[in-house]
N, CA, C and O atoms as CSV, one atom per row, in Angstrom:
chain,resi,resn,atom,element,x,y,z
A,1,UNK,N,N,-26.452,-27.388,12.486
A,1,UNK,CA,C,-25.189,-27.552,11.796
A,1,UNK,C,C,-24.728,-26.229,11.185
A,1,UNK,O,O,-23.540,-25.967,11.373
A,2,UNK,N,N,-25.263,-25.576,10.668
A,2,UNK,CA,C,-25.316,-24.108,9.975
A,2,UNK,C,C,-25.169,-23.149,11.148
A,2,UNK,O,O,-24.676,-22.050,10.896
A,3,UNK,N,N,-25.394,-23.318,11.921
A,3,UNK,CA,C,-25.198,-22.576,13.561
A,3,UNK,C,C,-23.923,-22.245,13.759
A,3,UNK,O,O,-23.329,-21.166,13.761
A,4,UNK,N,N,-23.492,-23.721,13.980
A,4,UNK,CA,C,-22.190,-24.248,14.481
A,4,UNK,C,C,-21.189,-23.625,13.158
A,4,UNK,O,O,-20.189,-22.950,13.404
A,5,UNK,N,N,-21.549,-23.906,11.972
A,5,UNK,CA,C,-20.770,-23.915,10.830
A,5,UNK,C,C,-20.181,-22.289,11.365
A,5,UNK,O,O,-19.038,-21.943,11.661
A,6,UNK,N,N,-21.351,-21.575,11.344
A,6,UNK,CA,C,-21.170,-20.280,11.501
A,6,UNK,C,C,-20.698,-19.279,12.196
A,6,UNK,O,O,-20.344,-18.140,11.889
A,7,UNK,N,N,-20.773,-20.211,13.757
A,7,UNK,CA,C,-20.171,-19.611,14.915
A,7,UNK,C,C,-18.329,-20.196,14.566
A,7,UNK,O,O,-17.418,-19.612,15.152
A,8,UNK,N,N,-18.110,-21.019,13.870
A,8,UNK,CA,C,-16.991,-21.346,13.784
A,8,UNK,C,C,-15.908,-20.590,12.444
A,8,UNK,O,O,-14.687,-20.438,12.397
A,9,UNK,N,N,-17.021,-20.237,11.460
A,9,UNK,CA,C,-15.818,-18.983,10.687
A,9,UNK,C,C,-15.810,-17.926,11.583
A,9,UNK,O,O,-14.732,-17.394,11.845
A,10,UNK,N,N,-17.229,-17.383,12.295
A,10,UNK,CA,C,-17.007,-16.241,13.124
A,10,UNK,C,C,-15.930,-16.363,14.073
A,10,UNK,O,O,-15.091,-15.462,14.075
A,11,UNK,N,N,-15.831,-17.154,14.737
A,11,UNK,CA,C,-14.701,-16.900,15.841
A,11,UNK,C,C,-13.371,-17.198,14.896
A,11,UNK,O,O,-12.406,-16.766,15.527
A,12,UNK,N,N,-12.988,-17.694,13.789
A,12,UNK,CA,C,-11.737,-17.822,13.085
A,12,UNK,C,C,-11.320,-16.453,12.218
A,12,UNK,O,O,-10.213,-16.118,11.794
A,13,UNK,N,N,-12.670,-15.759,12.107
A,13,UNK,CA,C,-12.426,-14.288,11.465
A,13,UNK,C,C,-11.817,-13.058,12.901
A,13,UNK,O,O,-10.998,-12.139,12.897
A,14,UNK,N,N,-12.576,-13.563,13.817
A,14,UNK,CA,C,-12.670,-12.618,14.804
A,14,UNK,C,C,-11.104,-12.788,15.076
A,14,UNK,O,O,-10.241,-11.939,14.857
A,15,UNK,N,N,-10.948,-13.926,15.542
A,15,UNK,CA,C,-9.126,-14.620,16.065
A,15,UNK,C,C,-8.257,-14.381,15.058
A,15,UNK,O,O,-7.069,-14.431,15.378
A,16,UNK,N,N,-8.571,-14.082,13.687
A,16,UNK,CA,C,-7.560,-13.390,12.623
A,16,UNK,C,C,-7.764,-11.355,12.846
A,16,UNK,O,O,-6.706,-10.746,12.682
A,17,UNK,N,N,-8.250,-11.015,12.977
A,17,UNK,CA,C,-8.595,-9.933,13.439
A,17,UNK,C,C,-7.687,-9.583,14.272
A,17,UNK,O,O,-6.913,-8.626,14.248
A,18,UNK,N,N,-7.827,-10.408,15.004
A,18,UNK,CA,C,-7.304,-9.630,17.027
A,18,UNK,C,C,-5.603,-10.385,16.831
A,18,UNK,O,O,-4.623,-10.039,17.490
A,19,UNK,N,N,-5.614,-11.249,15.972
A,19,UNK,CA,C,-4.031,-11.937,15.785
A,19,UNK,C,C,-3.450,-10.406,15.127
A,19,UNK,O,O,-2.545,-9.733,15.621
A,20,UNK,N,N,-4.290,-10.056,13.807
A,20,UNK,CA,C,-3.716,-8.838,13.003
A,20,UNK,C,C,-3.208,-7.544,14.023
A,20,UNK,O,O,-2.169,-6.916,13.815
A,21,UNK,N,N,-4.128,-7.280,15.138
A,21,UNK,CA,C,-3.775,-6.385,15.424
A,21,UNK,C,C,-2.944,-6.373,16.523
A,21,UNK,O,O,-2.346,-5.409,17.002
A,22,UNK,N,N,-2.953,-7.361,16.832
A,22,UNK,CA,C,-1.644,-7.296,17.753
A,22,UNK,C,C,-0.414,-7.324,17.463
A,22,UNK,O,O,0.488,-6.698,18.021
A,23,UNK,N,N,-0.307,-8.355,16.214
A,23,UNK,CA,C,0.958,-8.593,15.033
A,23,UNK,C,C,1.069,-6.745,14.868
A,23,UNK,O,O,2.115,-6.227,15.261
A,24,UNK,N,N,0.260,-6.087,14.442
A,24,UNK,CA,C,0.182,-4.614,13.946
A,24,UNK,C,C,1.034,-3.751,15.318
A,24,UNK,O,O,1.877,-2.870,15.152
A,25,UNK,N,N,0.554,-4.275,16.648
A,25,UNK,CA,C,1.071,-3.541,17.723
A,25,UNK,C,C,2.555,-3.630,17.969
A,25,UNK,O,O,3.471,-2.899,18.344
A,26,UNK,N,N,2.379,-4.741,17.622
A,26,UNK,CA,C,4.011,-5.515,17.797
A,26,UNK,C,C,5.153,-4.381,17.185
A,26,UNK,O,O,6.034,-3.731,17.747
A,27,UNK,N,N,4.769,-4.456,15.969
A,27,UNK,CA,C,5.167,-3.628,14.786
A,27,UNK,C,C,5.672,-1.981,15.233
A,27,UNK,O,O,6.733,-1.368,15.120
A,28,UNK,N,N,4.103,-1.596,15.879
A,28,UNK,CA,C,4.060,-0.037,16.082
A,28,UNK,C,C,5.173,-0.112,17.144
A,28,UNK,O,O,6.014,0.787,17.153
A,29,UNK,N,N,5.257,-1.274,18.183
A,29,UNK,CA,C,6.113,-0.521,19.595
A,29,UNK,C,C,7.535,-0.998,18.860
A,29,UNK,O,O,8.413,-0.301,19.369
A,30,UNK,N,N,8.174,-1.972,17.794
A,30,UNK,CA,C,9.324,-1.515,17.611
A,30,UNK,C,C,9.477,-0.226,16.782
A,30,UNK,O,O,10.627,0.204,16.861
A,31,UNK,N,N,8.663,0.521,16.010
A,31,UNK,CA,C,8.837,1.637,15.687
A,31,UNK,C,C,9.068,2.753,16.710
A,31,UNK,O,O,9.899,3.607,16.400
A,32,UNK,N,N,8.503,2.850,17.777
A,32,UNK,CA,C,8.429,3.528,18.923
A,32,UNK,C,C,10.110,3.203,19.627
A,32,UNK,O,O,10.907,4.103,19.890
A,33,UNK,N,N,10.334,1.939,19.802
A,33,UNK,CA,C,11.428,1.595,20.439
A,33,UNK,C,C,12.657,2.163,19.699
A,33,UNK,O,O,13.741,2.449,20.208
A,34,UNK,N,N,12.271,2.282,18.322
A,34,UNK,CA,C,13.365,2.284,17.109
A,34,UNK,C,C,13.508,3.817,16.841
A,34,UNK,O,O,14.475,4.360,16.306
A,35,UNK,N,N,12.373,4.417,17.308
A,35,UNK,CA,C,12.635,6.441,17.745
A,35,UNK,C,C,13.081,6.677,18.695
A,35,UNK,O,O,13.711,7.727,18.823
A,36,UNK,N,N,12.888,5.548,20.022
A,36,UNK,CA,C,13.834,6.665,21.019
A,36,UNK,C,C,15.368,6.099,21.090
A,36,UNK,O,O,16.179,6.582,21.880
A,37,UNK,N,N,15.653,5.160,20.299
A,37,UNK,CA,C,17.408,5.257,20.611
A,37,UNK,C,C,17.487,5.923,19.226
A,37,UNK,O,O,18.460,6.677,19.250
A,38,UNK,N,N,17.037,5.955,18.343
A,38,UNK,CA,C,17.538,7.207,16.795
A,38,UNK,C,C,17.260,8.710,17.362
A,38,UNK,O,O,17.895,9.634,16.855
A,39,UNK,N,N,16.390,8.956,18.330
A,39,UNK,CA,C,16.642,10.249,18.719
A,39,UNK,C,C,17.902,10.524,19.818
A,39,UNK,O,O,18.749,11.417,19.784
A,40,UNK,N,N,17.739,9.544,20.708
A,40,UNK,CA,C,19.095,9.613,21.509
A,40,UNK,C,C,20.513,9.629,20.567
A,40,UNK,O,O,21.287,10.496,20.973
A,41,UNK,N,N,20.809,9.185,19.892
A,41,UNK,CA,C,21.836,9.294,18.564
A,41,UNK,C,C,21.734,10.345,17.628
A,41,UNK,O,O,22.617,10.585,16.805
A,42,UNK,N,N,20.751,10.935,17.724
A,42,UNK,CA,C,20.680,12.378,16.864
A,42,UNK,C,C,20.945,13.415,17.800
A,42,UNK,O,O,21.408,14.539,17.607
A,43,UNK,N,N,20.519,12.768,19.005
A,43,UNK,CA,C,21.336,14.152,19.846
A,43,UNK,C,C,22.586,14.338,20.222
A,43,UNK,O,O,23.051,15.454,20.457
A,44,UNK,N,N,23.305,13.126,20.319
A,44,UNK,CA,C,24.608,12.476,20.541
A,44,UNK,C,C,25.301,13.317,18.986
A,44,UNK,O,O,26.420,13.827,19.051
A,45,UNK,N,N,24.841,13.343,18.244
A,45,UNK,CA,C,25.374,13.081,16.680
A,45,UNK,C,C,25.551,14.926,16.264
A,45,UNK,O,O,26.327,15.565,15.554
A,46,UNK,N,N,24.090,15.357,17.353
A,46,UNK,CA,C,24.231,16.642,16.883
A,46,UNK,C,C,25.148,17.844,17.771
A,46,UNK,O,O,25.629,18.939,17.477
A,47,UNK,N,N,25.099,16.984,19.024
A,47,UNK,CA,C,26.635,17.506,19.963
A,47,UNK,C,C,27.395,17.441,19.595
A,47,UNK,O,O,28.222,18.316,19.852
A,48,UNK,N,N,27.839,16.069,18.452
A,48,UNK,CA,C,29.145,15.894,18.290
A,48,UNK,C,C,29.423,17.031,17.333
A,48,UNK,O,O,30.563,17.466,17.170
A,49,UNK,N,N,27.890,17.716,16.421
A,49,UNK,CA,C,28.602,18.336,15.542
A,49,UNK,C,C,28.768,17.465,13.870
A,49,UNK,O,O,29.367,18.078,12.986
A,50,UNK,N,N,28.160,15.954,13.545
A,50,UNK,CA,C,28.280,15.049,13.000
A,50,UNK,C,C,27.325,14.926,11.918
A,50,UNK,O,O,26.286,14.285,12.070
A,51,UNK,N,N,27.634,15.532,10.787
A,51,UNK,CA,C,26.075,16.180,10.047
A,51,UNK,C,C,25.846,14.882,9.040
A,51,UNK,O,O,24.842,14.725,8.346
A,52,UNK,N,N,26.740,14.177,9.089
A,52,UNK,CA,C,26.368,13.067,8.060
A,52,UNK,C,C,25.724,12.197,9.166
A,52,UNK,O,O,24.507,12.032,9.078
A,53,UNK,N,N,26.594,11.436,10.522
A,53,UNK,CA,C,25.186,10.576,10.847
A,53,UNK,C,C,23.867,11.487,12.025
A,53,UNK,O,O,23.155,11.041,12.924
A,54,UNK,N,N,24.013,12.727,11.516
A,54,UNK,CA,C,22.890,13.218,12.161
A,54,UNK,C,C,21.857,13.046,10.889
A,54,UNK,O,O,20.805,12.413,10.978
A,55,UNK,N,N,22.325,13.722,9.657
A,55,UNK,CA,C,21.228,13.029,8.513
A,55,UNK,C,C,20.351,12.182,8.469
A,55,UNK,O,O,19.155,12.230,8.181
A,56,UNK,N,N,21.575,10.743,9.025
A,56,UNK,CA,C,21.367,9.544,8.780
A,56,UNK,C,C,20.273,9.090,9.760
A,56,UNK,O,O,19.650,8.055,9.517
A,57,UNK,N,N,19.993,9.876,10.940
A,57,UNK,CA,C,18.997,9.604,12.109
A,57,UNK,C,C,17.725,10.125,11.902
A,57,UNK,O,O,16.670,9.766,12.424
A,58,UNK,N,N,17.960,11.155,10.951
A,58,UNK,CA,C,16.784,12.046,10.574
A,58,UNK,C,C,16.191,11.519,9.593
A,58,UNK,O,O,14.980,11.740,9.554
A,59,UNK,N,N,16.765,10.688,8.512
A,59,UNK,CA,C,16.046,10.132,7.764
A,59,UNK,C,C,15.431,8.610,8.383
A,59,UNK,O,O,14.264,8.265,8.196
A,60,UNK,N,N,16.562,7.680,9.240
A,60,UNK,CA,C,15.089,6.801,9.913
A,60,UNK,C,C,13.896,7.430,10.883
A,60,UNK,O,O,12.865,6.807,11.137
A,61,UNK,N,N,14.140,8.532,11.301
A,61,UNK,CA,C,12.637,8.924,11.990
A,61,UNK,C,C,11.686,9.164,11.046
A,61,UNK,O,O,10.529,8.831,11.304
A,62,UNK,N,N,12.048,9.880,9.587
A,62,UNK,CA,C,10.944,10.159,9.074
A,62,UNK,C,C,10.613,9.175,8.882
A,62,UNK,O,O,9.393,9.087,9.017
A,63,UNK,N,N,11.372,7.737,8.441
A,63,UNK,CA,C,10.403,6.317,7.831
A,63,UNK,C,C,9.832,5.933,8.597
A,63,UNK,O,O,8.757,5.400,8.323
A,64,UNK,N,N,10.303,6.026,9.986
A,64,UNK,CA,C,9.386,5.546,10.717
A,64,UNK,C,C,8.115,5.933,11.263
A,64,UNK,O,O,7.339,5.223,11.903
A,65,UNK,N,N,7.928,7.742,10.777
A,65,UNK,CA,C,6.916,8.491,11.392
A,65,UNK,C,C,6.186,8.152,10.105
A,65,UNK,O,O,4.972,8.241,10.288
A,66,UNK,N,N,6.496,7.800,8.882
A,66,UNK,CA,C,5.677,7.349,7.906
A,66,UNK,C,C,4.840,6.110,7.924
A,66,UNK,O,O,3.751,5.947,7.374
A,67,UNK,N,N,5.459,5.346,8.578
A,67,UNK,CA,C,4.911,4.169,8.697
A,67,UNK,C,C,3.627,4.422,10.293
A,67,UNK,O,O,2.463,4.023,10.280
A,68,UNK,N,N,4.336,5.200,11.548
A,68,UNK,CA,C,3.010,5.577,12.484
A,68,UNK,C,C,2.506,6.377,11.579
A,68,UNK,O,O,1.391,5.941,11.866
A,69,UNK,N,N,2.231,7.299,10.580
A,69,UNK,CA,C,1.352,8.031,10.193
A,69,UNK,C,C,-0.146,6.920,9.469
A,69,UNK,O,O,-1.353,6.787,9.669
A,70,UNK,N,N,0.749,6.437,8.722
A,70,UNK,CA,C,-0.208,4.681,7.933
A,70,UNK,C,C,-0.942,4.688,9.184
A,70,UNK,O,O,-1.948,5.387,9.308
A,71,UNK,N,N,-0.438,3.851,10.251
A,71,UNK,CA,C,-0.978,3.654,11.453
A,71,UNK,C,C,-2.421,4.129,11.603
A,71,UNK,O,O,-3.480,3.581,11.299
A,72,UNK,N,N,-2.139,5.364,12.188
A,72,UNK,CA,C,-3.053,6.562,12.821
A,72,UNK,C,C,-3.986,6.481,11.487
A,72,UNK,O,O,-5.144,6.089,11.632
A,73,UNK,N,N,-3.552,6.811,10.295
A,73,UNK,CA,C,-4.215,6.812,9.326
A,73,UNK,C,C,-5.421,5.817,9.059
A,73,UNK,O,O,-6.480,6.329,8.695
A,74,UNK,N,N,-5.364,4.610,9.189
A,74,UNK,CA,C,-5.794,3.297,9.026
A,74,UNK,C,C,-7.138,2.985,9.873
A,74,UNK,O,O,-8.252,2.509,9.658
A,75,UNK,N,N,-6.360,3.556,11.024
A,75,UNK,CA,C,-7.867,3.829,12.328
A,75,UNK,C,C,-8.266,4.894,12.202
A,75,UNK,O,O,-8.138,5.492,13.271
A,76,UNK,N,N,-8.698,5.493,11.456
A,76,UNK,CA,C,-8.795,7.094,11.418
A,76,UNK,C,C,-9.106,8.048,12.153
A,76,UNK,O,O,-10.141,8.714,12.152
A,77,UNK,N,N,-7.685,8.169,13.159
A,77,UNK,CA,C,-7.353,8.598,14.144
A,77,UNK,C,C,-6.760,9.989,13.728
A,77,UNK,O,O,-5.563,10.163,13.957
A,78,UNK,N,N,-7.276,10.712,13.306
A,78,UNK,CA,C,-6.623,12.280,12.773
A,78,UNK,C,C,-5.762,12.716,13.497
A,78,UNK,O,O,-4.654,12.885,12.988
A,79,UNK,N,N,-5.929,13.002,14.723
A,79,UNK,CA,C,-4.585,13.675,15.364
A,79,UNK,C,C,-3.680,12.840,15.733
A,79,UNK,O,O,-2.641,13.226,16.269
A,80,UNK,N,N,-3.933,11.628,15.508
A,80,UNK,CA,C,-2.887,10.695,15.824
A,80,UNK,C,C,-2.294,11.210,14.436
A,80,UNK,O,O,-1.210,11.789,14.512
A,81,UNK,N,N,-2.844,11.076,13.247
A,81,UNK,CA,C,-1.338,11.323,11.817
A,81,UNK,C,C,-1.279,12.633,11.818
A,81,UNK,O,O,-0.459,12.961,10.960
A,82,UNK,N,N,-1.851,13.805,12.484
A,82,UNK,CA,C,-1.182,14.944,12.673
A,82,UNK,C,C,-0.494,15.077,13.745
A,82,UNK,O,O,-0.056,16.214,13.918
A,83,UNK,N,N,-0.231,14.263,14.576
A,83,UNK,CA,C,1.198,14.405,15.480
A,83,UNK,C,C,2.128,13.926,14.448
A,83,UNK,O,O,2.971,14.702,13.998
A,84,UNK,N,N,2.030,12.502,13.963
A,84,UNK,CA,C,3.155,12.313,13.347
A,84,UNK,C,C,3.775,13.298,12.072
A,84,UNK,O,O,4.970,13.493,11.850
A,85,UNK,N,N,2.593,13.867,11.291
A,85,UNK,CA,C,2.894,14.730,10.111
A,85,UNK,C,C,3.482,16.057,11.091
A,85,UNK,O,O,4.403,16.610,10.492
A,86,UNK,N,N,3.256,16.555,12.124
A,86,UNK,CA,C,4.159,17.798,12.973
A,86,UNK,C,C,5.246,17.224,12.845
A,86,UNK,O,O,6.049,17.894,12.196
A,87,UNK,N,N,5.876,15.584,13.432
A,87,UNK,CA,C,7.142,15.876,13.982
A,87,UNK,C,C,7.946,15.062,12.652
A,87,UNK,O,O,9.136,14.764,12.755
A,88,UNK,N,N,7.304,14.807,11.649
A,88,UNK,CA,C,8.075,15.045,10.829
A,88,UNK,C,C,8.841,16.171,9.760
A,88,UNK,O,O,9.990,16.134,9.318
A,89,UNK,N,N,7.571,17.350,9.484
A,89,UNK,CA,C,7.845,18.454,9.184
A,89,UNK,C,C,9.145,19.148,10.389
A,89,UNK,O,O,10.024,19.921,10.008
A,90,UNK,N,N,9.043,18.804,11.432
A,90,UNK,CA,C,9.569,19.309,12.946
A,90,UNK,C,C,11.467,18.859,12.103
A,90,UNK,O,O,12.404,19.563,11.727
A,91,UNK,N,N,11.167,17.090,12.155
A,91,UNK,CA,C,12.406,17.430,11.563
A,91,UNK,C,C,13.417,16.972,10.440
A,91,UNK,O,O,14.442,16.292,10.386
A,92,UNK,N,N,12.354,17.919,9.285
A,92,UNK,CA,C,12.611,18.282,7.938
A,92,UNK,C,C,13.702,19.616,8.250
A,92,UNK,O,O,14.675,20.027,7.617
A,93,UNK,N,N,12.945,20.150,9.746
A,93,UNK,CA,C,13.667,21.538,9.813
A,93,UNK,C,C,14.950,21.541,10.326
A,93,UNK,O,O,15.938,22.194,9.990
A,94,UNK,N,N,14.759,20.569,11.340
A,94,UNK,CA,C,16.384,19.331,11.768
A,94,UNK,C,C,17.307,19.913,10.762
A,94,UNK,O,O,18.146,20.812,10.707
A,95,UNK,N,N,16.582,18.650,9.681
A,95,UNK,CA,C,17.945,18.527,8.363
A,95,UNK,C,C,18.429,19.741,7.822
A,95,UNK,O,O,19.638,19.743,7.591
A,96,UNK,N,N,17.753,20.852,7.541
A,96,UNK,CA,C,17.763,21.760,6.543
A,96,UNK,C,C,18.689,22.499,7.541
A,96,UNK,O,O,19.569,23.150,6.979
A,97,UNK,N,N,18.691,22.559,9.259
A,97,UNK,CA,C,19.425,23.475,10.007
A,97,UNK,C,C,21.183,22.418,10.121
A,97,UNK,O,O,22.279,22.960,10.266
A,98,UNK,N,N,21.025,21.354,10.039
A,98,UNK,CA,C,22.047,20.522,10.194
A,98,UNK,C,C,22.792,20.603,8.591
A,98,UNK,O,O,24.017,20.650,8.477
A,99,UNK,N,N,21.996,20.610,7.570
A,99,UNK,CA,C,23.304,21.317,6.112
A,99,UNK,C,C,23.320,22.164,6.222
A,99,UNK,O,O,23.878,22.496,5.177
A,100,UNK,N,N,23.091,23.248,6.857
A,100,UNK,CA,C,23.353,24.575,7.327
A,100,UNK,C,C,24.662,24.358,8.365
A,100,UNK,O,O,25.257,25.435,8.379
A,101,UNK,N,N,25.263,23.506,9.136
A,101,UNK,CA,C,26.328,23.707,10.568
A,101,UNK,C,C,25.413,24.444,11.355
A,101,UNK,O,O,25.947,25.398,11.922
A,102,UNK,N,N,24.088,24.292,11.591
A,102,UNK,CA,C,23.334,25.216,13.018
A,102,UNK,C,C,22.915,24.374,13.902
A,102,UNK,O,O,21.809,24.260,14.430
A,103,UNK,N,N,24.122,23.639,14.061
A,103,UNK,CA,C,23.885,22.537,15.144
A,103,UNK,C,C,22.625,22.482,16.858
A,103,UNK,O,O,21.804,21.702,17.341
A,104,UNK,N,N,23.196,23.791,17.172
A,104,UNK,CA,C,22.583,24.042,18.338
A,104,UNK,C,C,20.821,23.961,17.882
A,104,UNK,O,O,19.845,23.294,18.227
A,105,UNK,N,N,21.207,25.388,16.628
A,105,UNK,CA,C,19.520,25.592,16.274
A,105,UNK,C,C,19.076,23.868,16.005
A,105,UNK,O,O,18.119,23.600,16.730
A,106,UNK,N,N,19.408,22.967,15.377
A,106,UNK,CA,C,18.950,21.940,15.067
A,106,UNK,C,C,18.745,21.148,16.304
A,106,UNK,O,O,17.927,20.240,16.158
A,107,UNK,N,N,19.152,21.229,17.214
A,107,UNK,CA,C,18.995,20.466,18.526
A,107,UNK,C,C,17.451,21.536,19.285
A,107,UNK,O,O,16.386,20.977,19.543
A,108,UNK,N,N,17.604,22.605,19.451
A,108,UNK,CA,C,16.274,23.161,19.643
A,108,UNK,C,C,14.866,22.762,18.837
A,108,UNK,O,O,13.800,22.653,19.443
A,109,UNK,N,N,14.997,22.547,17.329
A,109,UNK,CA,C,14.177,22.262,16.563
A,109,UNK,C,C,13.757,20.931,17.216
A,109,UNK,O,O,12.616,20.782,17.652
A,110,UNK,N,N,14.779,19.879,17.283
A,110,UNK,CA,C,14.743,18.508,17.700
A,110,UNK,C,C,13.877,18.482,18.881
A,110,UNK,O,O,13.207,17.463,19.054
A,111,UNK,N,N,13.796,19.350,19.638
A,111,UNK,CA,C,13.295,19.672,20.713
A,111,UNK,C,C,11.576,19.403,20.746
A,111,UNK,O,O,10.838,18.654,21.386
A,112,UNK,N,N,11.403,20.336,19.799
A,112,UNK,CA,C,10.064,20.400,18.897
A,112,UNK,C,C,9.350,19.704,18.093
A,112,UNK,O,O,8.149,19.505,17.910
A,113,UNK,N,N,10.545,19.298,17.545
A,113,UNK,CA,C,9.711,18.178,17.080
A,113,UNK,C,C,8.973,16.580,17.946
A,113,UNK,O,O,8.173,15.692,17.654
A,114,UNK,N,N,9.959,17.016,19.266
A,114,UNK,CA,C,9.912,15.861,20.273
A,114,UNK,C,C,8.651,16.310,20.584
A,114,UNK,O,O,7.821,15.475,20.225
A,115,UNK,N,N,8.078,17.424,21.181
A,115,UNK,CA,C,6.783,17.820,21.642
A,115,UNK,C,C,5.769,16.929,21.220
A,115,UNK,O,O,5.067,16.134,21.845
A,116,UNK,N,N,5.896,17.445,19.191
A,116,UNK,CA,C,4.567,16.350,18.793
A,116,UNK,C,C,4.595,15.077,19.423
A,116,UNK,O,O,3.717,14.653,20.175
A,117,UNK,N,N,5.593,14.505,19.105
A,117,UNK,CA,C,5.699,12.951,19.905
A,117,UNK,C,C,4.667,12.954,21.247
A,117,UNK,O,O,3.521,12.508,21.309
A,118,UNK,N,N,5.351,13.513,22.141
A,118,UNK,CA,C,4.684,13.728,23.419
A,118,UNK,C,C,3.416,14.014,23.346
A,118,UNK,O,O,2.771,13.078,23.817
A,119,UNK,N,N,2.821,14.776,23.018
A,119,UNK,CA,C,1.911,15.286,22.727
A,119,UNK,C,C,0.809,14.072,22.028
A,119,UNK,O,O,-0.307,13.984,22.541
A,120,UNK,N,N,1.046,13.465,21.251
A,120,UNK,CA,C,0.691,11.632,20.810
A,120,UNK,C,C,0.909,10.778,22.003
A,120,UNK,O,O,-0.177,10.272,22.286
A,121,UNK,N,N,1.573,10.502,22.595
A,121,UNK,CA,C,2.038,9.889,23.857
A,121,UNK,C,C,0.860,10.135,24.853
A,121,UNK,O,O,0.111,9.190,25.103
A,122,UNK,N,N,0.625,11.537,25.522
A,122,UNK,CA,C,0.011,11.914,26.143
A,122,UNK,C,C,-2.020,11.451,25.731
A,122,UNK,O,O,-2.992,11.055,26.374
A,123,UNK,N,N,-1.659,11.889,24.104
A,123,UNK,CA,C,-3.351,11.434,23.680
A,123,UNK,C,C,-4.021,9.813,23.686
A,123,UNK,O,O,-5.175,9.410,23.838
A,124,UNK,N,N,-2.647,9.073,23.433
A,124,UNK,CA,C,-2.918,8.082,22.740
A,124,UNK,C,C,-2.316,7.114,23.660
A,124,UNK,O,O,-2.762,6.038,23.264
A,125,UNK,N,N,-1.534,6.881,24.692
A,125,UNK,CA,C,-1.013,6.306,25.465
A,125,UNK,C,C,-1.630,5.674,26.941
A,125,UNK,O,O,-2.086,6.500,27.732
A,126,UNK,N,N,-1.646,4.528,27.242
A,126,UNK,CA,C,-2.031,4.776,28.854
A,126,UNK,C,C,-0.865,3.426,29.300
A,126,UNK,O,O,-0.680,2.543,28.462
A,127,UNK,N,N,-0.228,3.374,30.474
A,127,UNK,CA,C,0.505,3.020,31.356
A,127,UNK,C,C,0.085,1.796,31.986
A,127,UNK,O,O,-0.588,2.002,32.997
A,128,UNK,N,N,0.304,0.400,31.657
A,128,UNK,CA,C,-0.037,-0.752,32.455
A,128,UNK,C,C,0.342,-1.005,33.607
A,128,UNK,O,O,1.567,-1.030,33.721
A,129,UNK,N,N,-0.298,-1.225,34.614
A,129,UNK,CA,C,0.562,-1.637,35.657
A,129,UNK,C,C,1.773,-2.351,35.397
A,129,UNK,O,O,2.642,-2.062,36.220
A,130,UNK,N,N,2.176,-3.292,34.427
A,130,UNK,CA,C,3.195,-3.844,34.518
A,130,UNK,C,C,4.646,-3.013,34.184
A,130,UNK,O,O,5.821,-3.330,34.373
A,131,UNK,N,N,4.100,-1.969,33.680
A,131,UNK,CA,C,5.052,-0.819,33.122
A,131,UNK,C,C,4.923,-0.854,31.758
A,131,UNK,O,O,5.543,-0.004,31.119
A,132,UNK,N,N,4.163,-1.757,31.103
A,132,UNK,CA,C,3.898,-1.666,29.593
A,132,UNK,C,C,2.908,-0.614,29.489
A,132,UNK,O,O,2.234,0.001,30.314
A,133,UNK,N,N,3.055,-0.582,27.857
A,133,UNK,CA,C,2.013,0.479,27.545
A,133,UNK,C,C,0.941,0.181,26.723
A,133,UNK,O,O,1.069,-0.882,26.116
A,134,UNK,N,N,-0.436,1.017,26.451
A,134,UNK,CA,C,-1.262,0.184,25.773
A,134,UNK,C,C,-1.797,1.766,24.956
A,134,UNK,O,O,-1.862,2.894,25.445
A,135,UNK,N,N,-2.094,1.330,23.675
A,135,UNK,CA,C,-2.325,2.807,22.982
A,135,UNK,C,C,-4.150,2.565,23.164
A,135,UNK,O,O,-4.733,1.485,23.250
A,136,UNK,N,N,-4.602,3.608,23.179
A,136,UNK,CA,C,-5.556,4.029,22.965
A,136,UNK,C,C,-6.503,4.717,22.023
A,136,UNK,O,O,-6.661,5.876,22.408
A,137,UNK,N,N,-7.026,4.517,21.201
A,137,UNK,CA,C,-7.792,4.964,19.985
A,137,UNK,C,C,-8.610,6.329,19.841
A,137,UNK,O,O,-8.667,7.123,18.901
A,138,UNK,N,N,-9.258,6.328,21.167
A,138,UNK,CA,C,-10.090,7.497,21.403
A,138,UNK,C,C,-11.313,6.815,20.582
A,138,UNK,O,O,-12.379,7.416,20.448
């Protein structure tokens, strides 16, 4: 009875576990989803020349690179929160060139700061056959 008792919180801890982290994944890929149309709009924003909603794009990437940094952080995945801490510093430099009118320079920076991304992508990423993606921990 104590067996059974036992194998039965275990598998209800384990199944809250693996519920958490998928609920958690869920989470991470709309953050992911929610950077690449705010970067597509910061580039849009910074062609146009548009320094208020280019701001406005630069400040949801950083929340959101705050929240993957938690992430990376949590699994203590170091270069996973030093990609994200690059491409947020990356573009701190955005903003500071965009209240400046250095539009172009700020689109090069943007550039750079995209790297880190990639660069996370490349470490932490692998490709499902179905075309989904599945992160990887190392």
């Amino acid at each position: 009875m104590k067996l059974a008792l036992g194998l039965a919180v275990c598998t209800l801890f384990m199944g809250a576990v693996l519920w958490a982290q998928s609920d958690d994944f869920a989470e991470y890929q709309g953050w992911m989803k929610s950077n690449g149309a705010t970067v597509a709009d910061l580039n849009k924003n910074l062609t146009a020349k548009d320094g208020a909603a280019a701001h406005a794009d630069v400040r949801k990437l950083q929340e959101n690179l705050a929240m993957v940094m938690a992430y990376w952080q949590s699994r203590n995945v170091n270069d996973g929160v030093r990609f994200a801490l690059d491409a947020t510093y990356g573009l701190a430099q955005v903003d500071v060139l965009v209240t400046q009118k250095k539009f172009d320079d700020a689109a090069a920076a943007l550039k750079t700061a995209q790297a880190s991304c990639g660069n996370c992508h490349m470490a932490h990423r692998d490709k499902a056959p179905d075309g989904s993606f599945k992160i990887k921990l190392k």
